[in-house]
N, C-alpha and C positions, 0 to 999 in steps of 0.2 A: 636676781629677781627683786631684791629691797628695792635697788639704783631704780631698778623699770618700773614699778610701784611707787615711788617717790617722784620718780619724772611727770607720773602719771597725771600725781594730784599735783603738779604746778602746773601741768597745762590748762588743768580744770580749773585751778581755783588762783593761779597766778603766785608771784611771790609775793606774801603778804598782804594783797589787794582783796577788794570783795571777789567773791566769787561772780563769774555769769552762768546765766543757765546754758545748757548745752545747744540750743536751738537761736540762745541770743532773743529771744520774745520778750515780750513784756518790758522793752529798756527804754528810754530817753534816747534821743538823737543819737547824744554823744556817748551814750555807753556802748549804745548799738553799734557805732564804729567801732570803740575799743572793743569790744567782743567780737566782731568780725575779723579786726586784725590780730588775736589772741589764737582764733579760730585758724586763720592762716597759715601761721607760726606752725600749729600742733599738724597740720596734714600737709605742708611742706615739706618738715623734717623728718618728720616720724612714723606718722598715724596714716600710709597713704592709701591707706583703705574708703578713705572721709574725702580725697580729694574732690570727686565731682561731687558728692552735695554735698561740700565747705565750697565750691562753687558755686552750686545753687543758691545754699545760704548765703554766700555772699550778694548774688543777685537779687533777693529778695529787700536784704539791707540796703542795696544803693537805689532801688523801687522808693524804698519808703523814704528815705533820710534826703531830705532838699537843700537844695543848694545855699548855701548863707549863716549855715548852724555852724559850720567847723570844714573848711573848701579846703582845706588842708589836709586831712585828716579826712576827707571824701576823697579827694584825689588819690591819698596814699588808697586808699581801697578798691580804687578801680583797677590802679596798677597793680595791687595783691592780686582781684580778679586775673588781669590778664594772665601774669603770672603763672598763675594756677591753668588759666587756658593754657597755656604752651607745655604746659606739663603736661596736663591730658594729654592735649595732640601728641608728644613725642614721647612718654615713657609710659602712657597705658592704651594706646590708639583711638582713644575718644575725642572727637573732631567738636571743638570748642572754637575753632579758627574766625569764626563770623565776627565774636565781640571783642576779640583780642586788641586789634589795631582802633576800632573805635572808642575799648577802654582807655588805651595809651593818650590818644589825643585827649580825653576828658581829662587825664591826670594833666595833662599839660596847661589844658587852657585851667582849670582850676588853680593848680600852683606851678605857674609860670617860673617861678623860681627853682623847685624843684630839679637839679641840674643832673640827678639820675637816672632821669625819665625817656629823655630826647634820643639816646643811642639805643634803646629798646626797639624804641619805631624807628628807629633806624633802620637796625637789625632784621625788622619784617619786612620795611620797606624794599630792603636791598632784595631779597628773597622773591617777592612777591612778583618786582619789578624784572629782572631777570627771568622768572621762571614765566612770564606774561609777554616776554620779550619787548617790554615796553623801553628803549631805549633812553627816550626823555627824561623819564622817570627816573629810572636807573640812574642817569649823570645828575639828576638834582638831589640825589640821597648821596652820592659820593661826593660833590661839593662840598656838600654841609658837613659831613663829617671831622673833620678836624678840628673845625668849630664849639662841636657840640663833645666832642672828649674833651678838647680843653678847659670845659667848665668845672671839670671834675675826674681832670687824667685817672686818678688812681685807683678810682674805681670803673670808670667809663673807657679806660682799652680792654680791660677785661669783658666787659660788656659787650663789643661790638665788632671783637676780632675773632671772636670763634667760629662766627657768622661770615667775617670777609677772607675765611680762609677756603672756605667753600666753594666760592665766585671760580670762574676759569681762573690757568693762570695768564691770561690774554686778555684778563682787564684790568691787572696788575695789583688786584687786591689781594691775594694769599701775599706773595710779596711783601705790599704795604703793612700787612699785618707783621707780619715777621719783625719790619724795621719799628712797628709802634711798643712791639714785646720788646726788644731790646731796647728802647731808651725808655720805656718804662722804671718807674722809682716806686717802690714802697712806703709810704707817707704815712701812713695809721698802724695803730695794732692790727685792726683785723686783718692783715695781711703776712703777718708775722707769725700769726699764731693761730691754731683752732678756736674757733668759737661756740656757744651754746647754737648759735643762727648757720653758721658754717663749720660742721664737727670735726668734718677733716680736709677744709681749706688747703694747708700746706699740700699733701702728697697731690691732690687736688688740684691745684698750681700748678705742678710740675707738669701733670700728663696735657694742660693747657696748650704751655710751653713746647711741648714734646710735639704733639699732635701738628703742632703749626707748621716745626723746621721739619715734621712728615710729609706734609703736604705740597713744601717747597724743594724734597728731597735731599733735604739734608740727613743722611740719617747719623750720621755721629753724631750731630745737636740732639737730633730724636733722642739716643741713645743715650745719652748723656740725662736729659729729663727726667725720662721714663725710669732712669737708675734713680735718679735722686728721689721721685717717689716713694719707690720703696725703700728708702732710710728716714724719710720726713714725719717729723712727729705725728704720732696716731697709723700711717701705716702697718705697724703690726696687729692693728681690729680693726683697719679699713677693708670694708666689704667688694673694693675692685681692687685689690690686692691682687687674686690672683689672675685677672684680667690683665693688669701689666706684667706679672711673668709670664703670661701664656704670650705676649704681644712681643717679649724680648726675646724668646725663644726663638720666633721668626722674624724681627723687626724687617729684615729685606724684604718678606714677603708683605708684610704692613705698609713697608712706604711705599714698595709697587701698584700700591691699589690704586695710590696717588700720580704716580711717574706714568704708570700706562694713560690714561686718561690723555697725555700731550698738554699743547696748552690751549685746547679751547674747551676741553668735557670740564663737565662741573663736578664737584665734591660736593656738592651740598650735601648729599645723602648719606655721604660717607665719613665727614667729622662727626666727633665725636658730640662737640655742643648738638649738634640736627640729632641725636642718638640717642638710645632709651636710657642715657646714663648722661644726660645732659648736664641736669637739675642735681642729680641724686653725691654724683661725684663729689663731689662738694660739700653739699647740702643735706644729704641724707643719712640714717645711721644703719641702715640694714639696706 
């Protein structure tokens, strides 16, 4: 109860930094960004009681704050909005989907540098385009892709392969994913380790990993994963723990959700990223 009490008052008041108010009011431009993204942090990981209005707030924020004060630091917040939109939609049913993809493009044209951005919309584009059976579409998001991981592999296959596992397997994206997780490299700490932003990344990774060589019917890969999870640091208080023993107990029965299918039905509905344990897996502490 201390730790949850101490956590409390750093999300309120930061480390060491001034405090913001809790509505974010009364600030300058640029605080009002950093309070927004403060804001984000606390109903991402934790608080996700606050997520739809830490959304709302957020929208209110990028209403007022114009373009030219900090386009850096707006972009990162429209992306936080989105964000937060896709959570609502997949792990509490609240349908945010309208500003999601128009947010992404704003973070883009804003800071064009930004090279974490691009496989998000990616992400939705593939989806979107597929489930609209827009063809065209569809092949000009697959193009680009390899493009747009390479700006920033180590972060960006994770991004945009939970999404191409989804796809039939007859458009050779669950596949392609599979081959982007194996030459995958770990380059940063955050991948090595739990973070304050990612609490339990490792076991987190694994069922990544796992879910993919599922959906491609591998299941000894699967199995393999799914094990390692449960030994990867922090799994003993990760809160889908017992998610993946309940998942090992019948893994054949898991990967057939995938194998029935053939190779034209879709998964989307059935990865785990599309699922109300998208965000949280990871990200989340309860």
């Amino acid at each position: 109860m201390r730790f949850r009490h101490a956590w409390a008052l750093v999300l309120v008041l930061g480390c060491g930094e001034a405090p913001y108010p809790a509505d974010c009011s009364d600030l300058d431009h640029r605080d009002a960004l950093a309070c927004g993204e403060r804001r984000f942090w606390e109903a991402h990981t934790e608080r996700y009681e606050l997520r739809e209005s830490t959304h709302a707030l957020l929208s209110r924020i990028l209403e007022t704050v114009p373009e030219g004060v900090d386009d850096v630091a707006l972009a990162r917040l429209y992306f936080r909005r989105a964000a937060l939109g896709i959570e609502l939609v997949l792990e509490h049913g609240i349908d945010r989907t309208a500003s999601i993809v128009p947010d992404l493009e704003s973070a883009i044209r804003l800071d064009p540098t930004e090279a974490k951005v691009p496989p998000w919309l990616d992400s939705m584009e593939l989806v979107i385009a597929f489930g609209s059976g827009d063809d065209a579409r569809l092949d000009a998001v697959v193009e680009r892709l390899d493009a747009n991981v390479a700006r920033y592999p180590v972060g960006n296959v994770l991004s945009i392969t939970g999404t191409m596992t989804g796809l039939p397997l007859d458009t050779g994206l669950p596949q392609r994913a599979v081959a982007m997780l194996e030459a995958w490299e770990c380059t940063e700490s955050w991948c090595r380790e739990n973070t304050e932003r990612a609490p339990y990344s490792q076991p987190g990774l694994a069922v990544h990993w796992a879910d993919a060589y599922a959906r491609v019917g591998d299941t000894a890969k699967a199995r393999e994963h799914f094990e390692a999870a449960l030994v990867a640091d922090g799994a003993d208080r990760w809160p889908y723990r017992g998610w993946v023993e309940n998942t090992l107990a019948d893994l054949d029965g898991y990967v057939a959700r995938y194998t029935e299918l053939g190779d034209e039905g879709s998964a989307v509905a059935l990865v785990y990223a599309n699922g109300p344990q998208g965000c949280t897996l990871c990200h989340g502490v309860r």
